[in-house]
N, CA, C and O atoms as a MOPAC input file, in Angstrom:
PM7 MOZYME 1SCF
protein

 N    141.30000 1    11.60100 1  -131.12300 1
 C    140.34700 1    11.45000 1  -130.06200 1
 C    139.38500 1    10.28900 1  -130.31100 1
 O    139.16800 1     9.46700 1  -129.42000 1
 N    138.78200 1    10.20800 1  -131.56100 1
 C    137.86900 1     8.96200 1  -132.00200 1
 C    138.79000 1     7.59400 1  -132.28800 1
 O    138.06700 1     6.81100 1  -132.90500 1
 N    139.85500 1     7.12700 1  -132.11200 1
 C    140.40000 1     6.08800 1  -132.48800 1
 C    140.24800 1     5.97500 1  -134.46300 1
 O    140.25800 1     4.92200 1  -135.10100 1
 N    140.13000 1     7.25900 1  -134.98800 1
 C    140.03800 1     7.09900 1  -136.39200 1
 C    140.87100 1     6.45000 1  -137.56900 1
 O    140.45400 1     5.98200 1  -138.62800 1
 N    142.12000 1     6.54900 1  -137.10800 1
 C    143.17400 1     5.88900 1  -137.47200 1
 C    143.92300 1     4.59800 1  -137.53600 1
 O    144.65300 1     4.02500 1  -138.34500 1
 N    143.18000 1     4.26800 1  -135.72300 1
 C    143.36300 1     2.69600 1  -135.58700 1
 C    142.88000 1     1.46400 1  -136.00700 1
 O    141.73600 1     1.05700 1  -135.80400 1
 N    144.12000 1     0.63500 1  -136.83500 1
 C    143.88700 1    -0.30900 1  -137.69600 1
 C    143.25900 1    -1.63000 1  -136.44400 1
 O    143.84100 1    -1.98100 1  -135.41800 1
 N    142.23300 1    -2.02100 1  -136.85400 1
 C    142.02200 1    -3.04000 1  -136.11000 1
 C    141.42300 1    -4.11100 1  -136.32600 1
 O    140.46200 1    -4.55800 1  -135.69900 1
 N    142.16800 1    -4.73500 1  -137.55500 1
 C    141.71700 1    -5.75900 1  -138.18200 1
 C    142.67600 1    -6.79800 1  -137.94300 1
 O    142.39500 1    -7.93400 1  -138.32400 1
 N    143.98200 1    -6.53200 1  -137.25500 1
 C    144.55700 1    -7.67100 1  -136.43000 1
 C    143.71600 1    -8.12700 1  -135.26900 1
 O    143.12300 1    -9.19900 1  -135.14200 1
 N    143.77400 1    -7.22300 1  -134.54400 1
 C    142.58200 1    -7.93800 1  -133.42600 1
 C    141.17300 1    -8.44100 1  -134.07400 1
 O    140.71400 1    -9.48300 1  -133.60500 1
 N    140.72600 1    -8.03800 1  -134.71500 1
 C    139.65100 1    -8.76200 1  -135.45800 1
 C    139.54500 1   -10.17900 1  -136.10500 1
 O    138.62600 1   -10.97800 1  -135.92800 1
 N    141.17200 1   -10.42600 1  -137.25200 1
 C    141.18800 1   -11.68300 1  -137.28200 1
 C    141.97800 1   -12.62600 1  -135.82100 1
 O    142.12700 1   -13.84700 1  -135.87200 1
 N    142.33600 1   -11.91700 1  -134.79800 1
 C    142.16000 1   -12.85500 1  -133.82100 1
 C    141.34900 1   -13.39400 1  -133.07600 1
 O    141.61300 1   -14.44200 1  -132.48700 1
 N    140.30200 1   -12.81900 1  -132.97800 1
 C    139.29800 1   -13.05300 1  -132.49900 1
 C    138.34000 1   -13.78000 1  -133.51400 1
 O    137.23200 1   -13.92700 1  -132.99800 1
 N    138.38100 1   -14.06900 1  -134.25200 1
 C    137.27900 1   -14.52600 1  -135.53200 1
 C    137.19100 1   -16.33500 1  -135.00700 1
 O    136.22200 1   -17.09400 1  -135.01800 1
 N    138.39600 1   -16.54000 1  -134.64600 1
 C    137.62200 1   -18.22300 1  -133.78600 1
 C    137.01900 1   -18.17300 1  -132.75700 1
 O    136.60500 1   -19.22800 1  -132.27500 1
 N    136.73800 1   -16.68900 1  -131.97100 1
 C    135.97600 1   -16.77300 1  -130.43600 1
 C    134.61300 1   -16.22200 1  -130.93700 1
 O    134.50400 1   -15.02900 1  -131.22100 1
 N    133.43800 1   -17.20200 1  -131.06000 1
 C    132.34100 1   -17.00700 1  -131.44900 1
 C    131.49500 1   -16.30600 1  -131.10400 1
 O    130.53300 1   -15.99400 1  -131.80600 1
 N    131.78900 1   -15.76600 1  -129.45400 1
 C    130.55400 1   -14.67900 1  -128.69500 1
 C    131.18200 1   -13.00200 1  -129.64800 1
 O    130.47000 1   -12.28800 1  -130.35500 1
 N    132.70900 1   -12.78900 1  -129.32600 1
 C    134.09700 1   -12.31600 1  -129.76700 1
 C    133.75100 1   -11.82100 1  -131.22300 1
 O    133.83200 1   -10.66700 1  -131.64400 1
 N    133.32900 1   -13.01000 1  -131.93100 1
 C    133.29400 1   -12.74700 1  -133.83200 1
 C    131.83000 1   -11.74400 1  -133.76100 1
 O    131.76000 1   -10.69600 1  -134.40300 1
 N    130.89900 1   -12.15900 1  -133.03600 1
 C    130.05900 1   -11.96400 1  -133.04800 1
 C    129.72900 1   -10.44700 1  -133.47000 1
 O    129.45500 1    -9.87400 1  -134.52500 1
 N    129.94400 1    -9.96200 1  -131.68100 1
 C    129.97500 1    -8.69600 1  -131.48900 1
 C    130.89100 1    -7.36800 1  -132.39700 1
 O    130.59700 1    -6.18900 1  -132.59500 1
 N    132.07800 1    -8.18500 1  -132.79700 1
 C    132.93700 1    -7.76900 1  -133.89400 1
 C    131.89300 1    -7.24200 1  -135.24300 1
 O    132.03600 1    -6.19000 1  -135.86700 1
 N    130.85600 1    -8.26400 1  -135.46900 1
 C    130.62400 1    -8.18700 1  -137.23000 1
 C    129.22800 1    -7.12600 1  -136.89300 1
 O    128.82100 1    -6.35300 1  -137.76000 1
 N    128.62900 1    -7.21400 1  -135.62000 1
 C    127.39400 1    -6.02200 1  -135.39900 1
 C    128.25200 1    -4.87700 1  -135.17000 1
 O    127.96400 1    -3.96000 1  -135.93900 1
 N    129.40000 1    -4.55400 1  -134.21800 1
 C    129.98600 1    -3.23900 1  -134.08300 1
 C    131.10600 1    -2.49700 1  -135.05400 1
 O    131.66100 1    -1.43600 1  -134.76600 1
 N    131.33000 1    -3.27800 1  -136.28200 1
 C    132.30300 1    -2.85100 1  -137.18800 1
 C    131.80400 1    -1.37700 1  -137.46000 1
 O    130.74900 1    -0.74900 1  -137.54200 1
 N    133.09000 1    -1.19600 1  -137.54800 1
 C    133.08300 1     0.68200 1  -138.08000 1
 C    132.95500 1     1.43000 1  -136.83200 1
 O    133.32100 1     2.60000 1  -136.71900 1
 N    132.35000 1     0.63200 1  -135.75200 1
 C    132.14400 1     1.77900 1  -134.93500 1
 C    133.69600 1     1.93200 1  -133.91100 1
 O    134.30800 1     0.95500 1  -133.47800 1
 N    134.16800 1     3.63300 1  -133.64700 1
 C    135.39400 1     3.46800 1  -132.92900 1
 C    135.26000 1     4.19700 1  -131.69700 1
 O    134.79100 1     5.32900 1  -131.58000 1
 N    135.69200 1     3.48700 1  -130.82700 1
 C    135.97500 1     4.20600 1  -129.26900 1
 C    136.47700 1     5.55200 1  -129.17000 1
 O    137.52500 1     5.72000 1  -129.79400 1
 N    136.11200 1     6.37100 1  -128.67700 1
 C    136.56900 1     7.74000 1  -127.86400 1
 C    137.82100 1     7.54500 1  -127.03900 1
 O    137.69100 1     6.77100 1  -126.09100 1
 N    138.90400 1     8.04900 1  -127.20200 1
 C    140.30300 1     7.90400 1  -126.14800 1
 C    140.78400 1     9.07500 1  -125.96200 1
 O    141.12700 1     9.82900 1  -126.87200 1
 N    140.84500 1     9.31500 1  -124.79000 1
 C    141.16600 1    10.45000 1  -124.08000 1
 C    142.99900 1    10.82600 1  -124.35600 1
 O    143.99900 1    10.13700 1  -124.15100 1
 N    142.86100 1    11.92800 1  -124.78500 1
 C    144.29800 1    12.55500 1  -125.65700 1
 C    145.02800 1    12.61300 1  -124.67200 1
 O    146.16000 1    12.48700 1  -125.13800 1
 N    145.13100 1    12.76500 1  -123.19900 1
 C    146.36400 1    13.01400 1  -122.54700 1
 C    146.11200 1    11.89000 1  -121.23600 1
 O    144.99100 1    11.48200 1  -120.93200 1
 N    147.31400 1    11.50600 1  -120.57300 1
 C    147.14500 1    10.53200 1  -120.14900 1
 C    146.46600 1    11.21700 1  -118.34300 1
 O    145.58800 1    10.67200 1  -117.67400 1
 N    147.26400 1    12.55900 1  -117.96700 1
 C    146.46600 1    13.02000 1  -117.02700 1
 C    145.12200 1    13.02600 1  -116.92500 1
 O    144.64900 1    12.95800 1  -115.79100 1
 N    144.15700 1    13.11500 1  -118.16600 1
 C    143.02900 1    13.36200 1  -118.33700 1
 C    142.49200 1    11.85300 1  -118.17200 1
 O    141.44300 1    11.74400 1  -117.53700 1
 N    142.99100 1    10.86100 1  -118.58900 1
 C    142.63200 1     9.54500 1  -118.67500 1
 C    142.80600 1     8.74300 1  -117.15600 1
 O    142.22800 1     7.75300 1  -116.70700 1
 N    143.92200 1     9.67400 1  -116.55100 1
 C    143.90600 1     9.17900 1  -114.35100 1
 C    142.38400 1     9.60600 1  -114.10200 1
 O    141.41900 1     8.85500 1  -113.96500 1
 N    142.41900 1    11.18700 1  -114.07500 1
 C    141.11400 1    11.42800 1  -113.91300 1
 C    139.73700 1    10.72600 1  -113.84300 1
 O    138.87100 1    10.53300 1  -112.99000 1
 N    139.98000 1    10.38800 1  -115.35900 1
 C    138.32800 1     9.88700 1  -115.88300 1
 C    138.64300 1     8.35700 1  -115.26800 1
 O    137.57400 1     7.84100 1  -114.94500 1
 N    139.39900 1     7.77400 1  -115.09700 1
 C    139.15700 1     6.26200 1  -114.87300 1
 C    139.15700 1     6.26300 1  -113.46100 1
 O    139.12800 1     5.15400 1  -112.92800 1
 N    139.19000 1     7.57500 1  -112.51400 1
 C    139.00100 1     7.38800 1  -110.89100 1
 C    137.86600 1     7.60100 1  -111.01000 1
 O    137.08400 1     6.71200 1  -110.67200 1
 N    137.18700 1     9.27000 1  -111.70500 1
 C    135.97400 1     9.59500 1  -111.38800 1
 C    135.16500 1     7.92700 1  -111.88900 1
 O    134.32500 1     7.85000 1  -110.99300 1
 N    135.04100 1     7.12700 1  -112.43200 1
 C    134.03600 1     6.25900 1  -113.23400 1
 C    134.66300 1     5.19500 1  -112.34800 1
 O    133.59900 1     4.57400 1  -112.35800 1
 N    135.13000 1     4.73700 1  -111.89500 1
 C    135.39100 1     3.29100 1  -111.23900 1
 C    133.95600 1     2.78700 1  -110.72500 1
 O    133.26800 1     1.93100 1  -111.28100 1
 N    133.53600 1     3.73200 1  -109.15000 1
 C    132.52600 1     3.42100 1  -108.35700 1
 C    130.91100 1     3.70300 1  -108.69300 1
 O    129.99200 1     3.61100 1  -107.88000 1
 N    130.83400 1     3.97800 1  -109.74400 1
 C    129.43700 1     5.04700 1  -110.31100 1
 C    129.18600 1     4.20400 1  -111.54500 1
 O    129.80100 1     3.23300 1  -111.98600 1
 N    128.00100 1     4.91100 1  -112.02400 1
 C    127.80500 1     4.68400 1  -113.05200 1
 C    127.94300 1     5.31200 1  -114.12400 1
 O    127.49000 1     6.44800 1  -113.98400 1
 N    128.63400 1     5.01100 1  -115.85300 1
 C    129.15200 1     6.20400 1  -116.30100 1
 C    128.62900 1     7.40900 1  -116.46900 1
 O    129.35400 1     8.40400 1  -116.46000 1
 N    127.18300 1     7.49100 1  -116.66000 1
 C    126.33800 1     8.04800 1  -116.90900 1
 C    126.64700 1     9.37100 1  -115.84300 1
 O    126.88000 1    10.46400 1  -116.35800 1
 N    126.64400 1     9.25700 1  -114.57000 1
 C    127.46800 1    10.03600 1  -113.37500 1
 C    128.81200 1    10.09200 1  -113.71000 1
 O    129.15300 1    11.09300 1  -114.33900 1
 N    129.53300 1     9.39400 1  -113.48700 1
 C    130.88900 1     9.49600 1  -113.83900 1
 C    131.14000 1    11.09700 1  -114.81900 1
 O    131.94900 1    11.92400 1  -114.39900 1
 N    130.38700 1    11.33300 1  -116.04400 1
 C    130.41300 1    11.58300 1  -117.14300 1
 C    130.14200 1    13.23100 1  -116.35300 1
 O    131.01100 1    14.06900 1  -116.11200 1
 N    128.83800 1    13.31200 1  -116.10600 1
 C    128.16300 1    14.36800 1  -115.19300 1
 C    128.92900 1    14.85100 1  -114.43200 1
 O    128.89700 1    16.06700 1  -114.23800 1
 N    129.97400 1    13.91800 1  -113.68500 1
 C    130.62800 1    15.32500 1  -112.70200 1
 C    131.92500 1    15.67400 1  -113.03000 1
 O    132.54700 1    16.36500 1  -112.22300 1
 N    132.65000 1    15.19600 1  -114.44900 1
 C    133.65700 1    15.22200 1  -115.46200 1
 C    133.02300 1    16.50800 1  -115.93300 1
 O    133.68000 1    17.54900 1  -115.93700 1
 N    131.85200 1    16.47000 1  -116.30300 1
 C    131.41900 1    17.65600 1  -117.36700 1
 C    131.56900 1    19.18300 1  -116.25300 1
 O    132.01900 1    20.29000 1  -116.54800 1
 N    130.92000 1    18.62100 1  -114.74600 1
 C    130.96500 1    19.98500 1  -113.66500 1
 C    132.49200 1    20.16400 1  -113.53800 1
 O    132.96100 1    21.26700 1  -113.81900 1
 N    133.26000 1    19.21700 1  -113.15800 1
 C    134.61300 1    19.99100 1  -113.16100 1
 C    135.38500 1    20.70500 1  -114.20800 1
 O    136.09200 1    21.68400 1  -113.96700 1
 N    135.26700 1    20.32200 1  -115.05700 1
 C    135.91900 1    20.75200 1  -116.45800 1
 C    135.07100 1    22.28000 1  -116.27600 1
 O    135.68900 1    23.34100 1  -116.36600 1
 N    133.47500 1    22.22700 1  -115.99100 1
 C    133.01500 1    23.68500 1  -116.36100 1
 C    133.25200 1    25.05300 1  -115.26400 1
 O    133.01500 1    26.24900 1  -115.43500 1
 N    133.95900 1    24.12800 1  -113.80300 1
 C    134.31900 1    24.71500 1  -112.35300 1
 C    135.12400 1    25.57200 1  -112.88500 1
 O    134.99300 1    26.78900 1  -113.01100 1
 N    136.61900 1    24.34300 1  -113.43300 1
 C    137.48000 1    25.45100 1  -112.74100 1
 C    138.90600 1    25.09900 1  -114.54400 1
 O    140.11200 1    25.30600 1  -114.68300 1
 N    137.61700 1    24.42000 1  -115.65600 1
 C    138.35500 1    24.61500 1  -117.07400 1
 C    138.40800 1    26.24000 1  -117.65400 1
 O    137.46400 1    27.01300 1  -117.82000 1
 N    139.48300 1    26.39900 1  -117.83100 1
 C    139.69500 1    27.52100 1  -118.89400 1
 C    138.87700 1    28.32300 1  -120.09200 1
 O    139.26600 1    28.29100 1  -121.26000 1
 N    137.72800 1    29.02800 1  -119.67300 1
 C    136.63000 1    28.42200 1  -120.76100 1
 C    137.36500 1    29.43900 1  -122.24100 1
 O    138.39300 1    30.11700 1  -122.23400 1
 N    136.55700 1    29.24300 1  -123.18400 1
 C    137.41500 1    29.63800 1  -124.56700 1
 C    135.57500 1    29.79800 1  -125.64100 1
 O    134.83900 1    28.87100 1  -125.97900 1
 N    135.41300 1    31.13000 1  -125.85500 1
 C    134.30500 1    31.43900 1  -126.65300 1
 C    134.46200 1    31.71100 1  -127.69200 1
 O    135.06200 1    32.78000 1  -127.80600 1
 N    134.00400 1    30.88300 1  -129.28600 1
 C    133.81900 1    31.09800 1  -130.12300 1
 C    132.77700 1    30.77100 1  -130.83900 1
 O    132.26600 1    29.65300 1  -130.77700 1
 N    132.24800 1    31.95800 1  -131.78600 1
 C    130.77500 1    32.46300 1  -132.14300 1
 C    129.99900 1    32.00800 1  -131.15700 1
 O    129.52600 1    30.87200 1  -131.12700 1
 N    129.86500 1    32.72000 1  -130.46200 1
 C    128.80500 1    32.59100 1  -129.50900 1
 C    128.91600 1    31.55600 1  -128.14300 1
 O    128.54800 1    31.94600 1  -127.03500 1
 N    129.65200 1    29.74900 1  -128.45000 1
 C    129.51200 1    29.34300 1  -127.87600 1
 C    130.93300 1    29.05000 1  -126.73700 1
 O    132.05900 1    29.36100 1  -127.12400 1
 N    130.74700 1    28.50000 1  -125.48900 1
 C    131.89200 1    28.54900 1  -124.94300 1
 C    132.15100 1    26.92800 1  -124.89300 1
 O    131.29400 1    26.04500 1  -124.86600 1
 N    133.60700 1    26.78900 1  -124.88900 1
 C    134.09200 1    25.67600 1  -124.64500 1
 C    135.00700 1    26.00500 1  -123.67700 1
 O    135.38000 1    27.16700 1  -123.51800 1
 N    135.51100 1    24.82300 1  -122.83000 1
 C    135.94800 1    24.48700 1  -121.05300 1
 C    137.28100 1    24.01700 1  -121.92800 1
 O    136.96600 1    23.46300 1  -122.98100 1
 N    138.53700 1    24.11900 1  -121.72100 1
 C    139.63000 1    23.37900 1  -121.41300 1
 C    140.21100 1    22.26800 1  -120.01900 1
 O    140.63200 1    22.57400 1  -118.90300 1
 N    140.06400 1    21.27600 1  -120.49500 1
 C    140.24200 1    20.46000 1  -119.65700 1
 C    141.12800 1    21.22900 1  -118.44900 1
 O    141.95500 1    22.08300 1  -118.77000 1
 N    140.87200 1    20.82200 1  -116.83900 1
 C    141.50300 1    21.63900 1  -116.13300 1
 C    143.22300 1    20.89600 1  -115.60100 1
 O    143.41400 1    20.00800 1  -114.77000 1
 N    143.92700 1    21.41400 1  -116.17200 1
 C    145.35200 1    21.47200 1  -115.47500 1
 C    145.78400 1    20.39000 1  -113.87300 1
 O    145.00500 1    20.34300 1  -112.92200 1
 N    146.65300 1    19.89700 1  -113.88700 1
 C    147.21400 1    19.49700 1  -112.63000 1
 C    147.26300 1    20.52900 1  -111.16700 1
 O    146.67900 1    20.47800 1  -110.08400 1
 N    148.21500 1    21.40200 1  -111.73700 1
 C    147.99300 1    22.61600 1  -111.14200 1
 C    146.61500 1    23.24800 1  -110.85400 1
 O    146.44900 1    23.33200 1  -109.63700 1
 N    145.78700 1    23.62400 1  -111.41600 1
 C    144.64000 1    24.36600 1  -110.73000 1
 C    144.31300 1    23.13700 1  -110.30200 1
 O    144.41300 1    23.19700 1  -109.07700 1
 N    143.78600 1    21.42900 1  -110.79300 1
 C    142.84900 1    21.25700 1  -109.58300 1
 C    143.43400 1    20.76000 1  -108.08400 1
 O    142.78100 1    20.45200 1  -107.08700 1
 N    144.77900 1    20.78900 1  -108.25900 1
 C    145.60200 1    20.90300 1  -107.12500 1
 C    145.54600 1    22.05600 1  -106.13500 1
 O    146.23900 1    21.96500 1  -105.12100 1
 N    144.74900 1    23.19100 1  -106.34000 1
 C    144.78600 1    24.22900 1  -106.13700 1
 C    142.95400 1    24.13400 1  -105.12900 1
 O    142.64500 1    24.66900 1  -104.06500 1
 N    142.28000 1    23.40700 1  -105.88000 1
 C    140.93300 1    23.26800 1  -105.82900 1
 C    140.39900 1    22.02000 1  -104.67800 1
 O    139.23000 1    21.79000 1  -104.37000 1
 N    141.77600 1    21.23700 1  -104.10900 1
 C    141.65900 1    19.93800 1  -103.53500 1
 C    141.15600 1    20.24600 1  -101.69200 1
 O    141.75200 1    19.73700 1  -100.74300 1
 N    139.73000 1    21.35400 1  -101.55200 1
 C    139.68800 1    21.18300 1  -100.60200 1
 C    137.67400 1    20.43800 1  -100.60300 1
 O    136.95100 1    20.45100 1  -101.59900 1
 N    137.28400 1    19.91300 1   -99.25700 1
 C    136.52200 1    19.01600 1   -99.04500 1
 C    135.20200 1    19.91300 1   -99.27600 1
 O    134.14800 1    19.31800 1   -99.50300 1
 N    135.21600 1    21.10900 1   -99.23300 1
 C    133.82500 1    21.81400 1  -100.10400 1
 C    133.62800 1    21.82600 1  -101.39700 1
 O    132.57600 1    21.57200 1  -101.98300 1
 N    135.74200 1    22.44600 1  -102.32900 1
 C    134.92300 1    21.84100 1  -103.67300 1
 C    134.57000 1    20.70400 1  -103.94200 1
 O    133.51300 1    20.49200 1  -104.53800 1
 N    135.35600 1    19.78300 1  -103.56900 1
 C    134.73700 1    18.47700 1  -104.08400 1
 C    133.29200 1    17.95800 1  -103.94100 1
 O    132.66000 1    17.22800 1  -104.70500 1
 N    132.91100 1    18.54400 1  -102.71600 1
 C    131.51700 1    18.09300 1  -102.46000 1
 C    130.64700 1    19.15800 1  -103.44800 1
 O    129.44900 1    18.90800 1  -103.31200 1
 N    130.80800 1    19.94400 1  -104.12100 1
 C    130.37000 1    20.96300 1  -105.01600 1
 C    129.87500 1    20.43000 1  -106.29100 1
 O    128.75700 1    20.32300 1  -106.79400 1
 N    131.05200 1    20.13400 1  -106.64700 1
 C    131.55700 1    19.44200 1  -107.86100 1
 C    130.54900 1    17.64100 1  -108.28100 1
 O    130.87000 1    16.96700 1  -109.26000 1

């Protein structure tokens, strides 16, 4: 999920002659992007965020997942399973969405 694994010091020495490129490289080292594990989940998130700002984008990712995700409680706290093709296919009418 964190990109923990990904080697990315090829792209790094390619970029080391683009000076804005090197730049930003030598302040953000170590740090790794978040990538979304399934690619359904990744249609999703890159429609909800196109027109918005992520900050929203993020917010109504978090309401759907908590609508109509699978929730799953342990010690105490609950966690949402991302929601299925199927249910939000199920969910595709013009009240939830405006809900949501």
């Amino acid at each position: 999920m964190f990109n923990i694994y990904e080697d990315l010091s090829p792209f790094c020495q390619s970029m080391e002659k683009h000076r804005l490129m090197a730049y930003l490289i030598s302040r953000l080292r170590g740090i790794k992007s978040p990538t979304t594990p399934a690619v359904y989940e990744a249609l999703v998130d890159s429609v909800t965020e196109q027109q918005i700002s992520l900050k929203a984008a993020h917010s109504i990712e978090n309401r759907l997942i908590r609508a109509v995700g699978i929730p799953l409680t342990l010690d105490g706290c609950t966690f949402y399973c991302y929601p299925t093709p199927d249910i939000l296919q199920k969910q595709r009418t013009p009240r939830f969405v405006r809900a949501v």
